[in-house]
Structures are given as structure tokens and as C-alpha cells.
PyMOL Python script that loads the backbone (N, CA, C, O; Angstrom):
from pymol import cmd

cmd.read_pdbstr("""\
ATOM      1  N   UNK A   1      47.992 -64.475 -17.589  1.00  0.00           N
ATOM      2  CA  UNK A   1      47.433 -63.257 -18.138  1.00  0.00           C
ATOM      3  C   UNK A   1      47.760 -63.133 -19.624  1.00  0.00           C
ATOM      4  O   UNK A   1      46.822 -62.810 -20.353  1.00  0.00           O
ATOM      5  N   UNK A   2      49.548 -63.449 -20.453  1.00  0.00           N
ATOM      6  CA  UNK A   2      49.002 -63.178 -21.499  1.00  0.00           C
ATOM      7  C   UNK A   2      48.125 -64.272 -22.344  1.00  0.00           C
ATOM      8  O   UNK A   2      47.292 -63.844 -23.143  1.00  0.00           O
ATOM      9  N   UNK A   3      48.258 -65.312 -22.218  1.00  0.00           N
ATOM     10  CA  UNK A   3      47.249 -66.393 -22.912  1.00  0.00           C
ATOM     11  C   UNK A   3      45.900 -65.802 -22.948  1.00  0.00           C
ATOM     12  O   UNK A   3      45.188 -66.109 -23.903  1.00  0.00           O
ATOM     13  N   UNK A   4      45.446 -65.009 -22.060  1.00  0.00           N
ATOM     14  CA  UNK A   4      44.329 -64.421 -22.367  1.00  0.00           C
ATOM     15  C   UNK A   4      44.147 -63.374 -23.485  1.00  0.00           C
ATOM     16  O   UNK A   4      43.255 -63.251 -24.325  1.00  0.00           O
ATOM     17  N   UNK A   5      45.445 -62.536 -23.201  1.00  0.00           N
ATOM     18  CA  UNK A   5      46.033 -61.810 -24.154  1.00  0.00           C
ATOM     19  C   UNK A   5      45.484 -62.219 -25.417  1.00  0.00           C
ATOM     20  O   UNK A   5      44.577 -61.630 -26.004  1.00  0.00           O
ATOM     21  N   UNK A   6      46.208 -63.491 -25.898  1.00  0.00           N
ATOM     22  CA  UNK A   6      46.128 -64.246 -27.029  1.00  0.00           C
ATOM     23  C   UNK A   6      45.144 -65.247 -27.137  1.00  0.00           C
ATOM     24  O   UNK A   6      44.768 -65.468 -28.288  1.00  0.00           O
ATOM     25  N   UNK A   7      44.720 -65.793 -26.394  1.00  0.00           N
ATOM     26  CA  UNK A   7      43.448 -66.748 -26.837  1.00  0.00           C
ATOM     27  C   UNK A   7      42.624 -66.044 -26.588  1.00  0.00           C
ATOM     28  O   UNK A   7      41.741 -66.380 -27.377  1.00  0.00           O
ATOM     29  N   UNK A   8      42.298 -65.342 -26.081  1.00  0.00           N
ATOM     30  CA  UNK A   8      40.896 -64.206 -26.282  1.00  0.00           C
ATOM     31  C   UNK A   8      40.341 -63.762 -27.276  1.00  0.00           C
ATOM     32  O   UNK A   8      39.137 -63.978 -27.421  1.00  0.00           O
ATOM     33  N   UNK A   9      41.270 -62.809 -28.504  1.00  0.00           N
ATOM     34  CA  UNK A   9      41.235 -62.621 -29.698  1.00  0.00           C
ATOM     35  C   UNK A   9      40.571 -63.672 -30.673  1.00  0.00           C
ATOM     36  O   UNK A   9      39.766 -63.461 -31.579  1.00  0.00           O
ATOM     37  N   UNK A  10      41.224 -65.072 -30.168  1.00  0.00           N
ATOM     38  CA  UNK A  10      41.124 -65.890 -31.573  1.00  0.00           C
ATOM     39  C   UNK A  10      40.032 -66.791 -31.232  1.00  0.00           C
ATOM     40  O   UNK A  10      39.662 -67.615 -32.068  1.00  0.00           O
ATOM     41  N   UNK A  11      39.331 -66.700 -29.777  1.00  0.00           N
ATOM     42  CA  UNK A  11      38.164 -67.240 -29.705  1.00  0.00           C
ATOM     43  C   UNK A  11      37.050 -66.688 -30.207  1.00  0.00           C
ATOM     44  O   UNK A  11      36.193 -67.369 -30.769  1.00  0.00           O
ATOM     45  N   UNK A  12      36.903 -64.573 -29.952  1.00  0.00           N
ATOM     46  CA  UNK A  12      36.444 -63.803 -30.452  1.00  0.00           C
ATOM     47  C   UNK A  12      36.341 -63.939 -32.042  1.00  0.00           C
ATOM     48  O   UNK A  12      35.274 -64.029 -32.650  1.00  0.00           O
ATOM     49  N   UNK A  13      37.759 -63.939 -32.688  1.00  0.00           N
ATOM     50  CA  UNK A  13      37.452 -64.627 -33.980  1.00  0.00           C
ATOM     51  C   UNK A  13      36.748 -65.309 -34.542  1.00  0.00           C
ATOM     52  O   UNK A  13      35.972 -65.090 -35.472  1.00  0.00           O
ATOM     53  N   UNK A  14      37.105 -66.598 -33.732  1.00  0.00           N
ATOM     54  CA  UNK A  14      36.266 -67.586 -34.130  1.00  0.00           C
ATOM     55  C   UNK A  14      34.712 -67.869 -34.398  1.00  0.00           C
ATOM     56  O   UNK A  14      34.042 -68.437 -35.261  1.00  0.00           O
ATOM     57  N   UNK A  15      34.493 -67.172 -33.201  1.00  0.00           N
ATOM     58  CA  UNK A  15      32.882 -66.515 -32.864  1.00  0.00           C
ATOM     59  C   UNK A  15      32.250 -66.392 -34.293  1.00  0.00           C
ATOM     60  O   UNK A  15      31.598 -67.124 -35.038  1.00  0.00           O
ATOM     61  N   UNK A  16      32.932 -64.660 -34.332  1.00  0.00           N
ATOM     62  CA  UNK A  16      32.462 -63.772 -35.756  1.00  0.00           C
ATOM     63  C   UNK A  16      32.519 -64.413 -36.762  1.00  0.00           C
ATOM     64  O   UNK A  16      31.564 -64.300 -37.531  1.00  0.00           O
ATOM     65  N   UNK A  17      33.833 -65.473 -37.204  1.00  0.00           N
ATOM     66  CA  UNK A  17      33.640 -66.337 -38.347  1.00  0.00           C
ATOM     67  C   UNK A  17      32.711 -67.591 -38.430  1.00  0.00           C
ATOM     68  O   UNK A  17      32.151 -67.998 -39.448  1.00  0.00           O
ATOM     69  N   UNK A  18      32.641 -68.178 -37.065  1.00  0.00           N
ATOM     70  CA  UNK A  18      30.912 -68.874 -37.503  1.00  0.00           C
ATOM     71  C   UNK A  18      29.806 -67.866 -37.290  1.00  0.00           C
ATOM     72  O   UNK A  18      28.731 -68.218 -37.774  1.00  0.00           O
ATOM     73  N   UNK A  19      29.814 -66.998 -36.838  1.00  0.00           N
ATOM     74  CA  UNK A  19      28.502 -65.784 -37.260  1.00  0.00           C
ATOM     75  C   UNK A  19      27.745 -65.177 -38.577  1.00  0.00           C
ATOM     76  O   UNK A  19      26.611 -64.980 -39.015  1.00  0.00           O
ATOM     77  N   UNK A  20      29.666 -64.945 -39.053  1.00  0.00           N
ATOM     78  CA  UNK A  20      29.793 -64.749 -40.682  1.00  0.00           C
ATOM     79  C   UNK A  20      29.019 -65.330 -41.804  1.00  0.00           C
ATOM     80  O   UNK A  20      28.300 -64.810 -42.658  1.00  0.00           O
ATOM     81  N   UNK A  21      29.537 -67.156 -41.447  1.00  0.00           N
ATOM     82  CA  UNK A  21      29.330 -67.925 -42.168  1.00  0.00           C
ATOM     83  C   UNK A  21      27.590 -68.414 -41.878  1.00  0.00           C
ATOM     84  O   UNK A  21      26.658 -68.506 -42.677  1.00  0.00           O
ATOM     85  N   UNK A  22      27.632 -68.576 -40.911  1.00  0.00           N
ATOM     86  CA  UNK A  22      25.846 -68.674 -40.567  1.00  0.00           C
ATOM     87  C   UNK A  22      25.191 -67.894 -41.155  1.00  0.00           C
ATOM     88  O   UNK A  22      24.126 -68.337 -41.585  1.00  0.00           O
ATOM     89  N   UNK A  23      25.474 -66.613 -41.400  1.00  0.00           N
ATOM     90  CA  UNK A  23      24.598 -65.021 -41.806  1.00  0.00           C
ATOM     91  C   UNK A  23      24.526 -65.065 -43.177  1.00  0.00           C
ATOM     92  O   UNK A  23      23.952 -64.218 -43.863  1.00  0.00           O
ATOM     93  N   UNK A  24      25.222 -66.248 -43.677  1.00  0.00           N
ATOM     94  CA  UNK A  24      25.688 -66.118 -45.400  1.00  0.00           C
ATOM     95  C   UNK A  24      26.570 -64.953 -45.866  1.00  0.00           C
ATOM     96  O   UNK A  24      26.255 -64.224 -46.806  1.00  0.00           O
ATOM     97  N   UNK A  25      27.834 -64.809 -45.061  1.00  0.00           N
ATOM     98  CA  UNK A  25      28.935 -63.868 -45.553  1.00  0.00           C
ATOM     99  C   UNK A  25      29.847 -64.341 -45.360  1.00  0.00           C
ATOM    100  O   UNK A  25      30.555 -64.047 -44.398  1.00  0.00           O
ATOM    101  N   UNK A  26      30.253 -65.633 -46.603  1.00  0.00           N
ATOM    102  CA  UNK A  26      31.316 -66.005 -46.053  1.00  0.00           C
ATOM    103  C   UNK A  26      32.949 -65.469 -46.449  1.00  0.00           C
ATOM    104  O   UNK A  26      34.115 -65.702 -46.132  1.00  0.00           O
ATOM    105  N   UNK A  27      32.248 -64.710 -47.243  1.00  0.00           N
ATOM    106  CA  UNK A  27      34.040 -63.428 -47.879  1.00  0.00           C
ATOM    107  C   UNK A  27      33.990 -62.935 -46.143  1.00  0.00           C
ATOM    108  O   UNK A  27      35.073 -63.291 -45.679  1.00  0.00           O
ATOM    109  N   UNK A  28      33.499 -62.541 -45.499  1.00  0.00           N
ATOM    110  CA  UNK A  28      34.116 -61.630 -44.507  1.00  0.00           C
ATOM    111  C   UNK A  28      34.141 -62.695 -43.563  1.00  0.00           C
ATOM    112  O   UNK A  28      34.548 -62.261 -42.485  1.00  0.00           O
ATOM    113  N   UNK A  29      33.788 -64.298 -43.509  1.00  0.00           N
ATOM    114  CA  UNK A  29      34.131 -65.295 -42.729  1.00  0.00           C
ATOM    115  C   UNK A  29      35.879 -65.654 -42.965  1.00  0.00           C
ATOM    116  O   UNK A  29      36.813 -65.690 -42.165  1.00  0.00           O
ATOM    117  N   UNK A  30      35.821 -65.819 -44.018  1.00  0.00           N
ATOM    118  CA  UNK A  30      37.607 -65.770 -44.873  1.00  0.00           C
ATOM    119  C   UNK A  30      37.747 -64.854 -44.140  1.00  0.00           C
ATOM    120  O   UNK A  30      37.614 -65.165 -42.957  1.00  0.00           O
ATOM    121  N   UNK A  31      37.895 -64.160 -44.269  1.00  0.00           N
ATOM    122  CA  UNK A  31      38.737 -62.557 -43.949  1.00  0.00           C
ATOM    123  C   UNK A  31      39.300 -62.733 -42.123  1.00  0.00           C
ATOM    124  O   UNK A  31      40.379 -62.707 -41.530  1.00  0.00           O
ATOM    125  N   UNK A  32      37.729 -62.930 -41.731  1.00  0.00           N
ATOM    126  CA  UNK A  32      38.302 -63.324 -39.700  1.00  0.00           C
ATOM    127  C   UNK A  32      39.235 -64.015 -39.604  1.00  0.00           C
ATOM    128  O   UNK A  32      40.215 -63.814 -38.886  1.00  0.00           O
ATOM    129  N   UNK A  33      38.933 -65.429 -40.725  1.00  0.00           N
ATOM    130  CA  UNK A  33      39.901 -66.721 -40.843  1.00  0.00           C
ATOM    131  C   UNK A  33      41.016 -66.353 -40.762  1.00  0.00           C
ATOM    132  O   UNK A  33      41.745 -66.827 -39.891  1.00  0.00           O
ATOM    133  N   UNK A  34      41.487 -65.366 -41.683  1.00  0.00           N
ATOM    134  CA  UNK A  34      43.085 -64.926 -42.023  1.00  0.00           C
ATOM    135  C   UNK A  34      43.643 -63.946 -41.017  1.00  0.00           C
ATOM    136  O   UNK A  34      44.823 -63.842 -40.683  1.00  0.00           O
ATOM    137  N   UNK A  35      42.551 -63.205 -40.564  1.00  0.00           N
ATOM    138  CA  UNK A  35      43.516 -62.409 -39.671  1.00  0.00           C
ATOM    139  C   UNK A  35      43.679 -63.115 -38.119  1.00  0.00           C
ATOM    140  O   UNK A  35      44.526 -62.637 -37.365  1.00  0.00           O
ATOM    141  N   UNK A  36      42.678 -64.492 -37.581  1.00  0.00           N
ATOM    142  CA  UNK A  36      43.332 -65.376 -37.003  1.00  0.00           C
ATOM    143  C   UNK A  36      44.311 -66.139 -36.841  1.00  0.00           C
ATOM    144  O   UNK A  36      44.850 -66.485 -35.789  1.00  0.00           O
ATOM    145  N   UNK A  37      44.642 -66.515 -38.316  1.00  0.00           N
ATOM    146  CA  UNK A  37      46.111 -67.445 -38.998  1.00  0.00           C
ATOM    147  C   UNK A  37      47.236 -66.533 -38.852  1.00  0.00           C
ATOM    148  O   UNK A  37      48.371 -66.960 -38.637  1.00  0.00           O
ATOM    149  N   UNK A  38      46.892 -64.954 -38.988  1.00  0.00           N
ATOM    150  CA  UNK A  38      47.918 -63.796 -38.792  1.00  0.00           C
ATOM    151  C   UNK A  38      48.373 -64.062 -37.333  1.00  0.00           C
ATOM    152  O   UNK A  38      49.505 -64.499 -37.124  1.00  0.00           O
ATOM    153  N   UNK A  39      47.766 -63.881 -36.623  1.00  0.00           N
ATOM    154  CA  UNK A  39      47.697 -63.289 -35.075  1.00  0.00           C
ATOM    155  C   UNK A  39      48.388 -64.821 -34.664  1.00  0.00           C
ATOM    156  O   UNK A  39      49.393 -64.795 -33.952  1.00  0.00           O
ATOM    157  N   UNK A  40      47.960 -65.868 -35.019  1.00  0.00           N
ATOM    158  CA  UNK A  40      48.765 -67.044 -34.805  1.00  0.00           C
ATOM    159  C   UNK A  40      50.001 -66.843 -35.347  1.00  0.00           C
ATOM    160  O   UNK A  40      50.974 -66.672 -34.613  1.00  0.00           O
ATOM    161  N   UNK A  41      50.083 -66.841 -36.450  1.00  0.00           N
ATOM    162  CA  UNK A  41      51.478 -67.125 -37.460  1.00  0.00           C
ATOM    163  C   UNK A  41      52.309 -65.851 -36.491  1.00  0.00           C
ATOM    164  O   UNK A  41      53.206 -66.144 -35.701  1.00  0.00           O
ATOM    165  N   UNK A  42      51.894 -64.612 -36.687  1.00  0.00           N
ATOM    166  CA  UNK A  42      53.105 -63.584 -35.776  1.00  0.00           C
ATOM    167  C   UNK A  42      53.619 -63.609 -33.953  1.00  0.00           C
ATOM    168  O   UNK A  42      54.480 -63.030 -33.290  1.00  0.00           O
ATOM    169  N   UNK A  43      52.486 -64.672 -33.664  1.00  0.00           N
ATOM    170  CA  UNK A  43      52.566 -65.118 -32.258  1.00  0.00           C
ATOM    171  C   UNK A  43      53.783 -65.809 -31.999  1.00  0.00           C
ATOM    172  O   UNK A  43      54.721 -65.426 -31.301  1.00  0.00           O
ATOM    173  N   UNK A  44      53.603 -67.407 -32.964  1.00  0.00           N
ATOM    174  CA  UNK A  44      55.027 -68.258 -32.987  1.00  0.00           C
ATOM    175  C   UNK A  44      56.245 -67.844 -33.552  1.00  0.00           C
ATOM    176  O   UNK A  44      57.328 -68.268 -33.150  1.00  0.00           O
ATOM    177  N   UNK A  45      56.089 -66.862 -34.661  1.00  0.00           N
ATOM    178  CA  UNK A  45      57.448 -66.936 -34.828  1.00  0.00           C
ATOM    179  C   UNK A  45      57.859 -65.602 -34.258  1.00  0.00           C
ATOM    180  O   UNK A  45      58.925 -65.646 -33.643  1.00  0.00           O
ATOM    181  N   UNK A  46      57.332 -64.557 -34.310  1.00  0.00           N
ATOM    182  CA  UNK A  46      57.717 -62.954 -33.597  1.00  0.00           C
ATOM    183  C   UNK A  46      57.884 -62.058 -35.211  1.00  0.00           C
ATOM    184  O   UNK A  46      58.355 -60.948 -35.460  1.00  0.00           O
ATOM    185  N   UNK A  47      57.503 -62.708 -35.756  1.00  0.00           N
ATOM    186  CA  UNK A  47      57.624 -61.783 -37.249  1.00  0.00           C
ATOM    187  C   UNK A  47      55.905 -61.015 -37.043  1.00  0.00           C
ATOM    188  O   UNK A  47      54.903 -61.497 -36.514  1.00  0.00           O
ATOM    189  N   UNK A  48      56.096 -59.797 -37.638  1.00  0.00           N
ATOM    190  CA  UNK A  48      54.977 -58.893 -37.777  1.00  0.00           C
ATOM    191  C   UNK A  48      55.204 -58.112 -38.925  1.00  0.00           C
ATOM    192  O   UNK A  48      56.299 -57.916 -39.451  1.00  0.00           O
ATOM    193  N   UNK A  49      53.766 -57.539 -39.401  1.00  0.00           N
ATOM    194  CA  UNK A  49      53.455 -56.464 -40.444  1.00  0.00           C
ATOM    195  C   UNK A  49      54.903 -55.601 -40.230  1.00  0.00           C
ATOM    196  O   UNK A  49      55.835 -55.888 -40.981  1.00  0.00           O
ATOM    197  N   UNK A  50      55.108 -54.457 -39.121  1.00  0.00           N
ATOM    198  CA  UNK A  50      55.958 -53.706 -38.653  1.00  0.00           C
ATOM    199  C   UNK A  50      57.180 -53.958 -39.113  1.00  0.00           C
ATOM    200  O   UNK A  50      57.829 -53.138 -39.764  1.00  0.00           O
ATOM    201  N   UNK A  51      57.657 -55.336 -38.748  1.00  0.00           N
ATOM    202  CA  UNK A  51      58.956 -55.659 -38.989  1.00  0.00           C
ATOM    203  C   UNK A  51      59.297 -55.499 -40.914  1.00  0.00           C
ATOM    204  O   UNK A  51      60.210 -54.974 -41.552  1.00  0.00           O
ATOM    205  N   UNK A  52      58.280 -56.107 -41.231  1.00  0.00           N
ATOM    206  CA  UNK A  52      58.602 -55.941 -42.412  1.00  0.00           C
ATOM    207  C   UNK A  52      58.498 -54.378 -43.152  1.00  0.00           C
ATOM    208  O   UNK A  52      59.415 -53.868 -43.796  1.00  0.00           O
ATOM    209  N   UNK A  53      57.625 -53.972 -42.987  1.00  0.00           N
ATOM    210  CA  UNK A  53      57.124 -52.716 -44.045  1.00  0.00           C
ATOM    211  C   UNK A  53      58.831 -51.375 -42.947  1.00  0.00           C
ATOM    212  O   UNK A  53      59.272 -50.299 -43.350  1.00  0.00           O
ATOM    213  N   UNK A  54      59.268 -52.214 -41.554  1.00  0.00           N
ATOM    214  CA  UNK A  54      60.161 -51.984 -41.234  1.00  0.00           C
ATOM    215  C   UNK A  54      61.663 -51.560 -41.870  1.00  0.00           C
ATOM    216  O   UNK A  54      62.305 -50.509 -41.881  1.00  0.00           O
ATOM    217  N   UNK A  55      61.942 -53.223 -42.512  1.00  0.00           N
ATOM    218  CA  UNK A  55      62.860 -53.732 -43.219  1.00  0.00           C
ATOM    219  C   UNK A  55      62.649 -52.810 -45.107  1.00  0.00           C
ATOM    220  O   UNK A  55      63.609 -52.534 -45.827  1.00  0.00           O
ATOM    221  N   UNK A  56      61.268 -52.554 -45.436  1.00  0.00           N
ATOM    222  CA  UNK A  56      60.856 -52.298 -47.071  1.00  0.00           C
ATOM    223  C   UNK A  56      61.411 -50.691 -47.041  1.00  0.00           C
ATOM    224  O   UNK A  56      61.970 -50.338 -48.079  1.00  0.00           O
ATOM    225  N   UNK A  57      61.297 -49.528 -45.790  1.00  0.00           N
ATOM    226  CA  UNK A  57      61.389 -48.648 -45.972  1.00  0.00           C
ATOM    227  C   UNK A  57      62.954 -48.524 -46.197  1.00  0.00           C
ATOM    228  O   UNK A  57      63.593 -48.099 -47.159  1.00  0.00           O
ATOM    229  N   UNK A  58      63.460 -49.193 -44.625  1.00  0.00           N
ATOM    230  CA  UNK A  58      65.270 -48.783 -44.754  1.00  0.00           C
ATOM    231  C   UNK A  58      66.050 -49.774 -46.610  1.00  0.00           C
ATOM    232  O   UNK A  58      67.001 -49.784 -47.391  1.00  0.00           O
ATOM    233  N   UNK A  59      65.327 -50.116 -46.448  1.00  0.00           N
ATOM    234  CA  UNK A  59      65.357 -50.571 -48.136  1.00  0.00           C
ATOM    235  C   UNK A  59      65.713 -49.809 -49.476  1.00  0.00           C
ATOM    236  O   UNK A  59      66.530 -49.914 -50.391  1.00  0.00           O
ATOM    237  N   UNK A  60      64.480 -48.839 -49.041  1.00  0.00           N
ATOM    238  CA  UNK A  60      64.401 -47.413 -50.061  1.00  0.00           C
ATOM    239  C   UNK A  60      64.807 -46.641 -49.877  1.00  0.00           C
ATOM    240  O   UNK A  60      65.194 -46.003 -50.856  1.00  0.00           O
ATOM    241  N   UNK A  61      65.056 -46.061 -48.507  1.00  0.00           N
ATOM    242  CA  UNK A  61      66.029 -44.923 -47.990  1.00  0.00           C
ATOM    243  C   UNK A  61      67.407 -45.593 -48.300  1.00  0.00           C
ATOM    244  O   UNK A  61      68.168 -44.746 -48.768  1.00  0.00           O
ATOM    245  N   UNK A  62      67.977 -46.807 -48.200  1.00  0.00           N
ATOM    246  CA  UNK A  62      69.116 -47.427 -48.581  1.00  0.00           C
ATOM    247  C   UNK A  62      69.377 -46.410 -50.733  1.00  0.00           C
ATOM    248  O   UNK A  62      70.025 -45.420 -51.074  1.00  0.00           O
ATOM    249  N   UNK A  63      68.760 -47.086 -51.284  1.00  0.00           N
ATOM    250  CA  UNK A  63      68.613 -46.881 -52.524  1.00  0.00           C
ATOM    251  C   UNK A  63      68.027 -45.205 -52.738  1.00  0.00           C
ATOM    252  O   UNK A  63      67.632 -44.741 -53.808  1.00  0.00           O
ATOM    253  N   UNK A  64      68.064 -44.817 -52.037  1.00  0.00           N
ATOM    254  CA  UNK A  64      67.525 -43.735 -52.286  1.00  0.00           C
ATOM    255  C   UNK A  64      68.771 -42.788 -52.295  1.00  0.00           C
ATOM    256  O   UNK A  64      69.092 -42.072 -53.244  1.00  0.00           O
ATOM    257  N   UNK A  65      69.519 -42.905 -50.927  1.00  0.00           N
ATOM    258  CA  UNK A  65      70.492 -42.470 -51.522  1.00  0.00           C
ATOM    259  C   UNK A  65      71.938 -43.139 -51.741  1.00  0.00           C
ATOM    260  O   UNK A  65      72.922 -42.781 -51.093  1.00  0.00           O
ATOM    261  N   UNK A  66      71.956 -43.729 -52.316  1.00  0.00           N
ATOM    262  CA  UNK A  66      72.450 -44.403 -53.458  1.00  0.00           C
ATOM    263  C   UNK A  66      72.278 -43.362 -54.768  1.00  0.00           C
ATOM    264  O   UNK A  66      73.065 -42.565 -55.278  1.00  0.00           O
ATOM    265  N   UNK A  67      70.963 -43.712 -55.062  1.00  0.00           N
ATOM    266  CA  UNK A  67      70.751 -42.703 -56.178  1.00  0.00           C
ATOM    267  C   UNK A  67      71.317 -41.326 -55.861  1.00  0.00           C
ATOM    268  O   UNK A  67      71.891 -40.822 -56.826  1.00  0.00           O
ATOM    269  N   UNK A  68      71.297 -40.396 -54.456  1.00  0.00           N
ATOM    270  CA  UNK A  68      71.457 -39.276 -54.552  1.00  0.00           C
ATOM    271  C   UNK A  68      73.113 -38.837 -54.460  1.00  0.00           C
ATOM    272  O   UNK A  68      73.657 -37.808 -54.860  1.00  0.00           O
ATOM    273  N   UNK A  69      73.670 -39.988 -53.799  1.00  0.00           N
ATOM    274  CA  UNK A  69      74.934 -40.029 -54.065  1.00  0.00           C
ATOM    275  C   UNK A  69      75.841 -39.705 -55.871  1.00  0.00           C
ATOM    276  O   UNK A  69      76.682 -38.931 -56.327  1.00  0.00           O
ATOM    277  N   UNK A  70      75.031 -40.803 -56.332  1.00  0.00           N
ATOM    278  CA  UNK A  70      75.656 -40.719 -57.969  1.00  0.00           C
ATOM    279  C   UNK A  70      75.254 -40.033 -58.905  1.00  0.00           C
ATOM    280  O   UNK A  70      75.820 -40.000 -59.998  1.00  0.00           O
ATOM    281  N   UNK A  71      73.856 -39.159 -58.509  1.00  0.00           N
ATOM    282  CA  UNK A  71      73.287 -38.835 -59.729  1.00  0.00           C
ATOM    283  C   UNK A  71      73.314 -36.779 -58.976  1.00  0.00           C
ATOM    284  O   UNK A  71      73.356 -36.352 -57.822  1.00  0.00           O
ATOM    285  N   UNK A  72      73.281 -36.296 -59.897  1.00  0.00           N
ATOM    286  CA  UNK A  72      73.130 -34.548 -59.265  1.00  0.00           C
ATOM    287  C   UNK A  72      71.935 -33.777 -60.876  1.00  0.00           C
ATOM    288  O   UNK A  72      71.733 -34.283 -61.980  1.00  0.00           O
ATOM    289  N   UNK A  73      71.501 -32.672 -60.384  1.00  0.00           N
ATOM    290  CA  UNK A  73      70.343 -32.100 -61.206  1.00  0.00           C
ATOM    291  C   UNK A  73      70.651 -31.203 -61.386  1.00  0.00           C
ATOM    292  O   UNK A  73      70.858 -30.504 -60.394  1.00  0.00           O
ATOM    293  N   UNK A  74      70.884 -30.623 -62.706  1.00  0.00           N
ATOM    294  CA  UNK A  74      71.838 -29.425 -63.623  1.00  0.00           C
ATOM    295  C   UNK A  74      70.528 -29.042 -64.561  1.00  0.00           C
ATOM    296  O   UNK A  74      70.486 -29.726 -65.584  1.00  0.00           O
ATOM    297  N   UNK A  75      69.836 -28.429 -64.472  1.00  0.00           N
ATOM    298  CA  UNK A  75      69.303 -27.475 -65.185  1.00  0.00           C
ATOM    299  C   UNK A  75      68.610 -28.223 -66.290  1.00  0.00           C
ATOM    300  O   UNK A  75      68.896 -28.280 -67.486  1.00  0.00           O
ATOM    301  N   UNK A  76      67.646 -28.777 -65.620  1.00  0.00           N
ATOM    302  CA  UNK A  76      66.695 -29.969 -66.517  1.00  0.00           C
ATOM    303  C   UNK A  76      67.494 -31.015 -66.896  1.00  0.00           C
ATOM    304  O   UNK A  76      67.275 -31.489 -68.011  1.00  0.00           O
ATOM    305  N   UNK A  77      68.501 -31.557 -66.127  1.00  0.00           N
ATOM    306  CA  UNK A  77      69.336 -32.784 -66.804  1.00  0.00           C
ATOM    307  C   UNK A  77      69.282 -33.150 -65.724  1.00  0.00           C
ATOM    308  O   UNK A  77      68.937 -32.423 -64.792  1.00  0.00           O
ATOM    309  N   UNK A  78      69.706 -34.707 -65.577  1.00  0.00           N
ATOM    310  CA  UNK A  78      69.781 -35.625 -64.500  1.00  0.00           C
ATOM    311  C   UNK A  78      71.005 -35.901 -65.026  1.00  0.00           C
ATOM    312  O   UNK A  78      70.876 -36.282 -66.190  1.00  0.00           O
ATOM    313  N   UNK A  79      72.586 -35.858 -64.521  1.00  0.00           N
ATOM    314  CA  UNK A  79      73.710 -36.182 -64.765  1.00  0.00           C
ATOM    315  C   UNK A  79      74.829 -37.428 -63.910  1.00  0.00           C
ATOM    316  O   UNK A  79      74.891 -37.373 -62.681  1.00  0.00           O
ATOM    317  N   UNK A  80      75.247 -37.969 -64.297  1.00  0.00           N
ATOM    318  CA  UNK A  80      75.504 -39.267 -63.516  1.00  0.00           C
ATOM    319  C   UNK A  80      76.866 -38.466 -62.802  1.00  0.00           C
ATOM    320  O   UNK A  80      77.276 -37.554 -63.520  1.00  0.00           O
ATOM    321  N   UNK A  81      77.473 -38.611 -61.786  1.00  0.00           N
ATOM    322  CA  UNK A  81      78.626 -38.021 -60.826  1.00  0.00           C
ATOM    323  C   UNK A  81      79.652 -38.683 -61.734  1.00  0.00           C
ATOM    324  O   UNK A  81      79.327 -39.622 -62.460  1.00  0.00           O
ATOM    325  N   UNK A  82      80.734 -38.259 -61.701  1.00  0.00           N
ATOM    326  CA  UNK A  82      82.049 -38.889 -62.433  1.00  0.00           C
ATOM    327  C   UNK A  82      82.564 -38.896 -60.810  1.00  0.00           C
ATOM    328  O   UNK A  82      82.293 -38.148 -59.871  1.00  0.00           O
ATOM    329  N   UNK A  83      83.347 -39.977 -60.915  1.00  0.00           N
ATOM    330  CA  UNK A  83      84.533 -40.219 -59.659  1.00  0.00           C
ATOM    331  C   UNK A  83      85.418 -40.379 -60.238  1.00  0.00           C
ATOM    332  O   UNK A  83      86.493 -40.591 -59.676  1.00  0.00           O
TER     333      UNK A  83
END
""", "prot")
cmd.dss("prot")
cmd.show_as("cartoon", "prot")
cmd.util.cbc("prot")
cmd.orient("prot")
């Protein structure tokens, strides 16, 4: 069942990208191409979009406060914390 899961998609793909390319569109033939190579590439290794934009946020919330730790807001000034 899941191989169907997964080869279903990328046969469907495949389809639309020789459809694409037959119809003379081959920018949106590319485009099937890549999000096939996606759906492959996140299959084998288990990396996904998610994981990352995952990893980018706790990133900025990391640094974020960071910044709010050291820095405080006094009356139109941005002042660095003394320790």
C-alpha cells in the first residue's frame, strides 16, 4: 500500500510532464520535473520543506531573544543591557 502511496504521484507526474512538454509548455514540464526529484529526494532521505523552514524559525526565535535579552527600549533609544 505505501508504494502506491509513492509511485502513484510520480507516475502521475510523469504523465503531466510528457503532456506539458507535448502541449509546448515546457517551463511547467520543468516545474512537474522538480517537484518529482522533490518527492523522491524527501522520500530517501526523510528530509522535508517542514523540517527545515522547522529548523529557520527556532533559529530566529533563538536570536530573537538573544536580542531581547541584551538590548531594552528607553524612550526612543535602543540601549545595550550592562551586566
Amino acid at each position: 500500500m505505501d508504494t502506491l502511496l509513492y509511485l502513484g504521484p510520480l507516475v502521475l507526474l510523469a504523465l503531466l510532464a510528457f503532456n506539458f512538454y507535448q502541449n509546448n509548455h515546457p517551463k511547467l514540464a520543468l516545474l512537474v520535473i522538480l517537484i518529482g526529484i522533490y518527492i523522491v529526494y524527501s522520500h530517501e532521505t526523510g528530509h522535508t520543506a517542514g523540517e527545515f523552514s522547522d529548523e529557520l524559525m527556532k533559529s530566529a526565535e533563538k536570536e530573537a531573544d538573544d536580542i531581547a535579552k541584551n538590548y531594552r527600549y528607553d524612550e526612543e533609544k535602543i540601549n545595550k543591557v550592562e551586566k
